[in-house]
Steps between C-alpha positions, in 0.01 A plus 500: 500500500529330144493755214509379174423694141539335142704677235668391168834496389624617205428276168347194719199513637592362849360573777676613817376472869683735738483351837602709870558237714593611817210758651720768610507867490819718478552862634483708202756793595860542366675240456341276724253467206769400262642206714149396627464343138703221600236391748240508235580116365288566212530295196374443177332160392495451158301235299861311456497508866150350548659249274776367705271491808256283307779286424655493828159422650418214286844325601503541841164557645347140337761251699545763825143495544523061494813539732340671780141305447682168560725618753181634697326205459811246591518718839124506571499120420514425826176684633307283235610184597350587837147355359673267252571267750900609638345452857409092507754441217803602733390543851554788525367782786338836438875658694691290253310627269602877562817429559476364100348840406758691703823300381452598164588856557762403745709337205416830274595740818851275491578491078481904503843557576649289248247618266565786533857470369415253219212705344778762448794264380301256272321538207136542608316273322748187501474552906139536483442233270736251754281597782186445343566156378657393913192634608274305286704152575441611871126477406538186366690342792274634698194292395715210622503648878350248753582658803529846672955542518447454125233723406688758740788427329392517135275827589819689640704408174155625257556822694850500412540450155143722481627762670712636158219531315345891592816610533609435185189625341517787711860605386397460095194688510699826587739419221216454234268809584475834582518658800057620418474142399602313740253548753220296244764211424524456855176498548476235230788241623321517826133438406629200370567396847060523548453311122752232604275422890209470209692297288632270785169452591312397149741246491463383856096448433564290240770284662212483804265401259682156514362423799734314665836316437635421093792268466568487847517903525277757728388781334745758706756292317371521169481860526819557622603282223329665156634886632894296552503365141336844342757744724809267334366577202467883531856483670618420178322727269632750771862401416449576174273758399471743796483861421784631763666766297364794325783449233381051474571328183161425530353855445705521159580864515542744233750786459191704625400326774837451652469893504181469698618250749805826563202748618307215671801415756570882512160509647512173723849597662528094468850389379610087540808529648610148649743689758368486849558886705479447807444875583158457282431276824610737741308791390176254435561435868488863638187575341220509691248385256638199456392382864152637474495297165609200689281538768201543289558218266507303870174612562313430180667172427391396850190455385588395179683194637225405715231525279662293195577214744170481687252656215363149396404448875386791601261484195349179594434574851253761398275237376474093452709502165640227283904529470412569127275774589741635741726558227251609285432793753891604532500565111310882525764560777773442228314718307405745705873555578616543152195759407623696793899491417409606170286755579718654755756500213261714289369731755874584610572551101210703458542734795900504509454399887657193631468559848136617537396230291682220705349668812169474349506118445641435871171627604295277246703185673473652850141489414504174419684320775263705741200289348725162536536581871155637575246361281324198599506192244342541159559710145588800695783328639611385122470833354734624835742208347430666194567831574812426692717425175511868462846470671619395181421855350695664773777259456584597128466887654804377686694281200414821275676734729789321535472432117488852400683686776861314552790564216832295568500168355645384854268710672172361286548136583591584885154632470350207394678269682434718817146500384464121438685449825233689683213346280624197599505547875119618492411162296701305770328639763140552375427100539609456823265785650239260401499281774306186498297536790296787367411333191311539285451932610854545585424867653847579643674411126214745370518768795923502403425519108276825595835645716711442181244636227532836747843468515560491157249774461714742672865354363347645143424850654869527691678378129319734271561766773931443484488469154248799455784700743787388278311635163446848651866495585602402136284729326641804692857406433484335134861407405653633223523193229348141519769243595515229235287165555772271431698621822223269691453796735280432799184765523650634823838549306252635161391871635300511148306156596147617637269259659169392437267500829 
């Protein structure tokens, strides 16, 4: 429930938006009543504070948004060159080929450790900014590849140096926006994910438009080449000028707004601290929802993995299509996928339900992949292909409740690392279900994508319910003050930290 009334304060005519946040309800006997206000998390926006967000939004969501496009597209890179000619250029077999799509997220699987202890010791955008410009190089080399050991090779280290990227983006987001916020932004860094497989692909039909080799070059190469020199480029800017603190030079604060920034990180329970705990680790481990997170981000990215490597050809199999128009039909998925990321991000805003509304989109992709297996060829099968990128919705369900349901700086990026980790493994694994000898149908990849999408399904309804259990405990025993945010307690350690299902 958002409630929100205008009002005016005295001698300005500002107006004030009251915001309750969290959608709970305290017993209202004694003095139960008294120390259930601290569960309340209400707040009061005021135009000043509309003001900083605008600013913080303008100079961080502009070059995050590019980040993740051209990361998104440098991954899916591969998939395209499967109709711009990677086949006859380098020999290469449709097994070799998987084991390219797959490789990739072996390399990302591998940096998560380390990352994972960098993202808290360095500053984030100088890492960031490092990574993005190694990655983009690795592009570049890789449009010199003429045989399989060096694509293999080149795709691990792209996963690599890649594999920093959402975590890192992940970890700020927390830092710049409330806790009722959060959930949209999310939303927002991943839909970028669907605009950057549309992206990747406008630029692929107009590098197939060349129609064959310029300067000696295929046209996998020159794509692989034109997203290299663009994601040095953004490395840079990244260096420079990203948005990874709430108190940034770049933001230019007033007296005022530093004041703000207080109540905003009062309300995220998000403090940088570059001192690992290891018993933020420990207690992460114990918790139960943080396997059933794991196990559903396998499940969805399953399909995620296999679909972004083999898209291009299962497109063209439905019908006798050019590579261009191959490509060409791959651009609504892109789009599809962001619509439905960013409307699950609304819908979960609107209702105050993260759960339900992740549950809802696994059945929109389960519906999907059922079409893939069963339909015969034709535009029924394309809208199942279609329809399938609703994982994407339930995937931010996931990101969001990790977002806006883990305090403990420690704790937070174990999450995402743990969460990466686990997207990772359903990415590696997703293209090798495909197996070549049912192509172009590939019904036991589809019939395992419909296992995960009801896995997932249920891995929603068994989280909300333990976090659902551990709000009902909360509310009955409220403690008696609010322990202060700059302690970087963890929300089991935080009795007054109430999450959002």
């Amino acid at each position: 429930m958002i409630i929100s009334f205008s009002t005016s304060t005295e001698g300005t005519n500002e107006k004030i938006e009251v915001i309750h946040a969290d959608p709970v309800e305290t017993q209202n006997t004694g003095s139960d009543t008294e120390k259930g206000v601290i569960f309340q998390t209400c707040y009061v926006k005021s135009e000043a504070e509309k003001k900083y967000l605008r600013k913080v939004n303008l100079a961080f969501i502009p070059l995050v948004t590019w980040i993740v496009m051209v990361q998104f597209a440098d991954k899916s890179s591969l998939a395209i060159s499967a109709v711009l000619g990677i086949y006859e250029d380098t020999h290469i077999t449709g097994s070799e080929f998987s084991w390219l799509g797959s490789i990739f997220f072996l390399g990302y699987l591998i940096m998560q450790i380390l990352n994972q202890i960098l993202v808290q010791k360095l500053p984030i955008k100088r890492y960031l900014g490092v990574m993005i410009i190694l990655f983009g190089l690795v592009m570049l080399f890789t449009s010199l590849a003429n045989t399989f050991p060096q694509l293999l090779a080149l795709r691990f280290l792209l996963g690599v140096f890649e594999a920093t990227c959402l975590p890192c983006i992940y970890i700020i987001v927390p830092n710049l926006y409330r806790r009722d916020e959060q959930t949209f932004y999310f939303g927002v860094v991943t839909m970028c994910q669907g605009v950057g497989s549309i992206l990747g692909n406008l630029v692929a039909v107009g590098v197939s438009q060349m129609e064959g080799p310029r300067l000696g070059l295929q046209m996998w190469r020159w794509n692989h080449i034109i997203f290299g020199a663009f994601t040095v480029v953004l490395g840079i800017l990244c260096f420079f000028f990203l948005l990874d603190d709430p108190r940034s030079w770049i933001l230019r604060l007033t007296k005022e707004e530093h004041k703000i920034v207080d109540k905003r990180t009062r309300d995220n329970a998000v403090i940088r601290n570059k001192q690992i705990k290891y018993r933020h680790f420990l207690e992460a481990l114990k918790e139960p929802r943080l396997y059933l997170i794991g196990l559903a981000s396998v499940c969805i990215n399953m399909q995620n993995g296999g679909l972004l490597v083999f898209s291009a050809q299962i497109i063209r199999s439905l019908g006798s299509y050019t590579p261009t128009e191959s490509i060409l039909l791959k651009m609504p998925g892109g789009f599809a996928a962001a619509i439905f990321i960013i409307l699950a991000s609304i819908i979960a805003r609107r209702i105050q339900q993260i759960a339900y509304t992740g549950m809802f989109f696994c059945l929109v992709s389960l519906t999907g992949v059922i079409i893939l297996a069963a339909a015969p060829h034709g535009s029924v099968k394309l809208l199942g292909y279609y329809l399938s990128w609703a994982m994407g919705g339930a995937g931010v369900m996931f990101i969001s409740m990790v977002g806006t349901n883990v305090s403990g700086y420690s704790k937070k990026i174990f999450y995402n690392s743990f969460l990466v980790i686990f997207t990772t493994v359903g990415n590696f694994i997703g293209p090798l279900v495909m197996l070549e000898r049912e192509a172009p149908t590939y019904k036991i990849g589809m019939i395992i994508y419909c296992i995960g999408n009801g896995i997932a399904f249920c891995c929603f309804i068994v989280t909300r319910y333990f976090m659902a259990k551990e709000n009902k405990k909360r509310l009955a025993n409220p403690p008696e003050t609010p322990l202060d945010v700059n302690g970087d307690y963890t929300d089991q350690e935080d009795k007054g930290f109430i999450y959002k299902l």
